[in-house]
C-alpha positions as CSV (number, residue, x, y, z in Angstrom):
1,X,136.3,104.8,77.7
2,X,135.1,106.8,81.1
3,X,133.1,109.8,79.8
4,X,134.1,112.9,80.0
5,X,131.0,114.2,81.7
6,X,129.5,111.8,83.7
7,X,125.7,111.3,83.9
8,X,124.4,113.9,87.1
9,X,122.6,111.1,90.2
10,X,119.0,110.8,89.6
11,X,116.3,112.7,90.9
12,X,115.6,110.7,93.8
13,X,119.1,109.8,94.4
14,X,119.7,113.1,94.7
15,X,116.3,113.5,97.4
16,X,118.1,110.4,99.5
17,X,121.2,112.6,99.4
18,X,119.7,115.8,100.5
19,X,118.0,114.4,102.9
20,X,120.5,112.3,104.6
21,X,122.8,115.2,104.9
22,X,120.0,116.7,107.1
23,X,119.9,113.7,109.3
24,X,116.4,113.0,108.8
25,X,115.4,109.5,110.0
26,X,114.7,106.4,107.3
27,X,111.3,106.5,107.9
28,X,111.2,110.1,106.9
29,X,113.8,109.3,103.4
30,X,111.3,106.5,102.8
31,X,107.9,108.9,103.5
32,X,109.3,111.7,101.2
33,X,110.8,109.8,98.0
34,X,107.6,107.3,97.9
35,X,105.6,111.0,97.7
36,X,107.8,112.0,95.5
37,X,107.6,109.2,93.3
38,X,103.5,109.6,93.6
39,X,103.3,113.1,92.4
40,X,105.6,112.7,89.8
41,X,103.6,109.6,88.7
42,X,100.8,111.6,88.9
43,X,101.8,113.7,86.1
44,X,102.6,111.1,83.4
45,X,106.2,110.9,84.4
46,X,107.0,114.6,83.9
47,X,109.7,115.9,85.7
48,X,109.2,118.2,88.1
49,X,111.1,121.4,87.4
50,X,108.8,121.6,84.7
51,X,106.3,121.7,87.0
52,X,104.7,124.4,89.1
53,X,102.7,125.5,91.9
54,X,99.2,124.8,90.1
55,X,100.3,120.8,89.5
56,X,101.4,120.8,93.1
57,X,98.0,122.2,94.2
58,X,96.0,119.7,91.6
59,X,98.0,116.9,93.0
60,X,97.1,117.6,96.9
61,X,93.4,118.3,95.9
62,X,93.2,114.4,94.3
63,X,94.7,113.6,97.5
64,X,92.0,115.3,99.9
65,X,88.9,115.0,97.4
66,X,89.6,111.6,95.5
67,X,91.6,109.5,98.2
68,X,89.8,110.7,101.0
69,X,93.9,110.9,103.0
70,X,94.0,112.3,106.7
71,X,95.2,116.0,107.3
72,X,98.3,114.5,108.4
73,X,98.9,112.6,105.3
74,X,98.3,114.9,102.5
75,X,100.8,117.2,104.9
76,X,103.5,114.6,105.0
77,X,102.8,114.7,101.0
78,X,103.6,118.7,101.1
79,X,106.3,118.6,103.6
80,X,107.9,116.1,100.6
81,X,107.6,117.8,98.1
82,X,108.1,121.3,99.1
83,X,111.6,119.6,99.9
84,X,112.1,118.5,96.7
85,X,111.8,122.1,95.2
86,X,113.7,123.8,98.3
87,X,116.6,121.6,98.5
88,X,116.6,119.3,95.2
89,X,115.5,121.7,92.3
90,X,116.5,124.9,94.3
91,X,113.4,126.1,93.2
92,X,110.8,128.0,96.2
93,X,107.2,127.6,95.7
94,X,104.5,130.0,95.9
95,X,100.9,130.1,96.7
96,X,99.1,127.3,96.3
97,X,95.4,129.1,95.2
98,X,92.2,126.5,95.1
99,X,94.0,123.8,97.3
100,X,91.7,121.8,98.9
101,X,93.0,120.8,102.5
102,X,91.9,117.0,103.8
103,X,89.4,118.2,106.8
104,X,91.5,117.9,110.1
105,X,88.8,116.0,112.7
106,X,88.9,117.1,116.4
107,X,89.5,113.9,117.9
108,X,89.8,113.4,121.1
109,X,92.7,111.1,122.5
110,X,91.6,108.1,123.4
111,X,92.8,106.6,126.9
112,X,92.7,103.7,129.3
113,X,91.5,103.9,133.0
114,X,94.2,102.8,135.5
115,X,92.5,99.2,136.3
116,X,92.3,99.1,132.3
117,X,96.1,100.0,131.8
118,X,96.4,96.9,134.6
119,X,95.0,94.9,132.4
120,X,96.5,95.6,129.1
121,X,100.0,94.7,131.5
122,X,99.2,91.4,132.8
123,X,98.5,90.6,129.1
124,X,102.3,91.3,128.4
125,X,105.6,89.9,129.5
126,X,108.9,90.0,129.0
127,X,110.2,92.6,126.5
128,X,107.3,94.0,125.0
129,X,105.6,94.6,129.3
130,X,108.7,96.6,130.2
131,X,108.8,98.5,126.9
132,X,105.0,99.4,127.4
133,X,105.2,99.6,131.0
134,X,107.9,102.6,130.4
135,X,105.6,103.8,127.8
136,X,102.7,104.3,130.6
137,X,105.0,105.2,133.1
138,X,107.1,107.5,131.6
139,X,105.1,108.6,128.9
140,X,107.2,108.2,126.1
141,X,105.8,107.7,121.8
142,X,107.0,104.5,120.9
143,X,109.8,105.0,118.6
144,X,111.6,107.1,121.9
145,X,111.1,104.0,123.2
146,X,112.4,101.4,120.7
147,X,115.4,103.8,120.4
148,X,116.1,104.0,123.9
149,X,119.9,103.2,124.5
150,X,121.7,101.8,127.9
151,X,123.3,105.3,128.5
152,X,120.0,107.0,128.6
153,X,119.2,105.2,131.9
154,X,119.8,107.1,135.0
155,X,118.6,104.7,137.7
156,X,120.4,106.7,140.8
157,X,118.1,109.8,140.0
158,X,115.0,107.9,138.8
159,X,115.4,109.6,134.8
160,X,115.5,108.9,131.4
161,X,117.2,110.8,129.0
162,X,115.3,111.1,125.7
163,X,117.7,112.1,122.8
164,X,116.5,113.7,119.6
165,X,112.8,113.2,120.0
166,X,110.1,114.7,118.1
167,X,111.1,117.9,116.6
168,X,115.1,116.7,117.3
169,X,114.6,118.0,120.7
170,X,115.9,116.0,124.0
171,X,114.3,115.7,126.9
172,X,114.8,114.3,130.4
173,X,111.3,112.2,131.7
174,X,111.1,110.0,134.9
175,X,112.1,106.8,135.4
176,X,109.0,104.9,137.8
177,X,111.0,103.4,140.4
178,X,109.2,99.9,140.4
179,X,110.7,99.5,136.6
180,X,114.5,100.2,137.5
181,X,115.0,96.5,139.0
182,X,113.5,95.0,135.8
183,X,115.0,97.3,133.7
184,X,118.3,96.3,135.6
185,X,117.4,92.7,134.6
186,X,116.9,93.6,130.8
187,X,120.6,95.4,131.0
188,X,121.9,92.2,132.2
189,X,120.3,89.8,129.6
190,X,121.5,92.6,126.9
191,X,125.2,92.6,128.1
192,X,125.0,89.2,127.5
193,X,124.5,89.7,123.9
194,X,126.7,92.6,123.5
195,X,129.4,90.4,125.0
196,X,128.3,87.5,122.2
197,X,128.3,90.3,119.7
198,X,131.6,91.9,120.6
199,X,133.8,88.4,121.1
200,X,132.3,87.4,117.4
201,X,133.7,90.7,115.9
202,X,130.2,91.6,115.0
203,X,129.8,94.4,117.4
204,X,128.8,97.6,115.5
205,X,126.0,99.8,116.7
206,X,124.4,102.1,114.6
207,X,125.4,106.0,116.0
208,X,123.4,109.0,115.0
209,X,124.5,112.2,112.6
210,X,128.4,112.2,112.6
211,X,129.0,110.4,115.6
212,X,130.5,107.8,114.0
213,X,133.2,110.0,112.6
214,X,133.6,111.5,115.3
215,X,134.3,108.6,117.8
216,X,134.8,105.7,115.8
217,X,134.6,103.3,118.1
218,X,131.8,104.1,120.2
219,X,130.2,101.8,118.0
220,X,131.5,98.9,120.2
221,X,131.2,100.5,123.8
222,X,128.4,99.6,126.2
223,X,127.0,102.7,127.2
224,X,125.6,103.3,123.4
225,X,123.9,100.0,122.6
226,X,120.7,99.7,122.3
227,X,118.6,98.9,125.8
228,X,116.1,96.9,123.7
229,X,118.0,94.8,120.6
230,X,116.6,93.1,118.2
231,X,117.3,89.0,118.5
232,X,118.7,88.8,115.1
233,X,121.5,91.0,113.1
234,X,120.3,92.8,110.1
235,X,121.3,94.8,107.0
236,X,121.8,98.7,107.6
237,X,119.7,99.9,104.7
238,X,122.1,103.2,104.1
239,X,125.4,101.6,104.2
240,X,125.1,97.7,103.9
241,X,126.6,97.2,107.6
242,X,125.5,93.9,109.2
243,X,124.5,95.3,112.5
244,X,122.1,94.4,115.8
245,X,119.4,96.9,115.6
246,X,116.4,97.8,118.3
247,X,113.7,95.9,118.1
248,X,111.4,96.5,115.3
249,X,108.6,98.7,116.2
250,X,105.7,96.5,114.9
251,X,106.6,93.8,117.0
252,X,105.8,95.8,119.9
253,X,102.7,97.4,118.2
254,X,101.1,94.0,117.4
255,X,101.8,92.3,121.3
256,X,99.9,95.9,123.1
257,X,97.5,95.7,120.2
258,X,96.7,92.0,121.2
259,X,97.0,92.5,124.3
260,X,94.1,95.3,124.2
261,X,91.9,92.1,122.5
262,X,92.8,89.6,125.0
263,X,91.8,92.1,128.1
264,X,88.7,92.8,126.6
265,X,88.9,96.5,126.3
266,X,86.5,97.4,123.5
267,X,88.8,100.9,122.5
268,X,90.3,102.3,119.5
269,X,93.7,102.1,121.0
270,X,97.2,101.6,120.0
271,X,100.8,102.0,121.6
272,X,100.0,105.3,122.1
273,X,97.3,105.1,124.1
274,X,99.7,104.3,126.5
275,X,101.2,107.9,126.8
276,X,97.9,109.7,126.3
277,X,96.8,107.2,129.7
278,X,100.3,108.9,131.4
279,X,99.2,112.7,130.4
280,X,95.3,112.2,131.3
281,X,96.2,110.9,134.5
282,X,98.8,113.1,135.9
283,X,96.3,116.2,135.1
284,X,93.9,114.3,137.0
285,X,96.1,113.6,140.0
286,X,96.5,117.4,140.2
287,X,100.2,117.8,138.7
288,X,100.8,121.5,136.9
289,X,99.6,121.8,132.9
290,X,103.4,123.0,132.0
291,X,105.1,120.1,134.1
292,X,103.3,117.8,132.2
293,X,104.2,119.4,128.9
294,X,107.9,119.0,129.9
295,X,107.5,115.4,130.4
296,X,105.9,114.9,127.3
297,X,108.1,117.3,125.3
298,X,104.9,119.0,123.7
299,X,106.6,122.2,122.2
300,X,102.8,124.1,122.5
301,X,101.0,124.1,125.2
302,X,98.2,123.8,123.5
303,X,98.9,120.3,122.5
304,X,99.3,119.4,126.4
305,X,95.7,121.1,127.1
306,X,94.0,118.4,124.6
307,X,94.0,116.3,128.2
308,X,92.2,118.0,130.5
309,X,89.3,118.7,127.4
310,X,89.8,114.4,128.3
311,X,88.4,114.9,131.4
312,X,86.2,117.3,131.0
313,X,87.9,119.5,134.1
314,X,89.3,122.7,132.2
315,X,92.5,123.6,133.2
316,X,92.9,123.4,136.9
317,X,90.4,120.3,137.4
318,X,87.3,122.1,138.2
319,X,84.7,120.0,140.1
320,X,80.4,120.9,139.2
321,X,79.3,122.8,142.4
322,X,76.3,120.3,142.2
323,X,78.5,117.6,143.0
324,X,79.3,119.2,146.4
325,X,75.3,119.5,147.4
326,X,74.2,118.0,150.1
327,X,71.9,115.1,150.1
């Protein structure tokens, strides 16, 4: 017999619903609900409307004081849970008195010289040299990268369109004109899977927020599959699809992380590195603070000034007068 009043979703079922309803990406469903799960560990398996601000507080504190986490981290572990309250238990929190916040190091980026960033390229090919090459050359993170589709190439003006970046903001960033003829080739090599793809019935591309409602077949057409696609077919972990998806980001972490080794380069560096090379060096070749900011998509200004503290120029690449004494 069905019941009358059916069990209400679990708590975290109801997190994953929330949350995709707001469009937040899988790596942010997966970041919140494993916090979740943490704090509500953390409290003998309480639930947490009958918790309050002070176990939220005690819980961030063990974070900062007994795991020793980054700024970042025990932030992401805020973000999460403030959610939770706000949009789960409909529930605000207040202050959070005694927290103890992770100490937030001044870092400065690190970044490869231009015979470096050479390098780090000739230790690369196919794939994983254009997708780095565009990350130098255009400055783009690496998951704007991965996520790059064929309609977001504009080869007749030189641009890339950047869709839904960080902060769900778009952007438009050059396109360096010695990549467009072997970005042309990756095209090719990807229609030829597309066409495999499409003849076998197998054709489905994933489509962000509700375009898939909207257009329901835009799934199949060209223009929105992905420029780099993974080599094998895979489960869509929020609705069960078999579908082609990008390539996964690791793969491309692990070949410019080896590729750093091989070259010899003796740097903390990652992917990254890549764009902060693309910033550091346009300042230094004399391009305008906010046009770099643009290209980057940095929402404070602030953020894009971190680069010129790089060189060690100011803002407007100040040379020492001793430099300019004669002999």
């Amino acid at each position: 017999m069905t019941s009358l009043h059916p069990q209400p979703p679990r708590l975290l079922d109801q997190v994953r619903a929330a949350i995709r309803v707001r469009h937040y990406s899988i790596r942010t469903e997966e970041a919140y609900v494993q916090w979740i799960k943490r704090y509500i560990y953390f409290h003998g398996k309480q639930h947490p409307r009958d918790l309050h601000e002070s176990h939220v507080t005690a819980f961030l504190t063990h974070l900062a004081t007994e795991r020793n986490v980054a700024a970042s981290t025990q932030n992401q572990a805020l973000c999460a849970i403030v959610f939770l309250y706000r949009h789960v238990l409909k529930r605000e929190l207040g202050s959070f008195e005694g927290l103890i916040f992770a100490k937030r190091p001044k870092k400065m980026p690190e970044v490869f010289t231009r015979k470096e960033v050479q390098s780090v390229l000739a230790q690369l090919n196919g794939m994983p040299w254009l997708m780095a090459s565009l990350m130098y050359g255009a400055g783009l993170r690496l998951m704007e990268c991965v996520r790059l589709r064929v309609g977001d190439t504009d080869f007749g003006n030189h641009r890339l369109m950047i869709r839904d970046g960080k902060g769900a903001k778009d952007r438009v960033t050059m396109l360096p004109e010695k990549l467009i003829a072997p970005l042309k080739d990756n095209c090719r090599q990807t229609k030829e899977l597309y066409l495999e793809d499409l003849k076998a019935g197998r054709c489905n591309v994933y489509l962000p927020h509700a375009l898939a409602r909207k257009y329901p077949n835009a799934c199949k057409a060209w223009e929105w599959q992905y420029l780099f696609p993974s080599a094998k077919l895979s489960i869509d972990p929020r609705t069960g699809i078999e579908r082609r998806h990008h390539v996964h980001r690791y793969s491309i972490q692990r070949s410019i992380r080896n590729a750093v080794k091989n070259a010899g380069i003796h740097k903390h560096a990652s992917s990254h590195t890549l764009r902060h090379s693309f910033a550091t060096q346009l300042i230094e070749d004399g391009y305008d603070i906010r046009t770099v900011q643009e290209l980057l998509g940095h929402k404070d200004i602030r953020t894009t000034q971190i680069y010129t503290h790089v060189l060690n120029k100011g803002g407007v690449g100040v040379s020492s007068p001793f430099d300019k004494l004669g002999p």
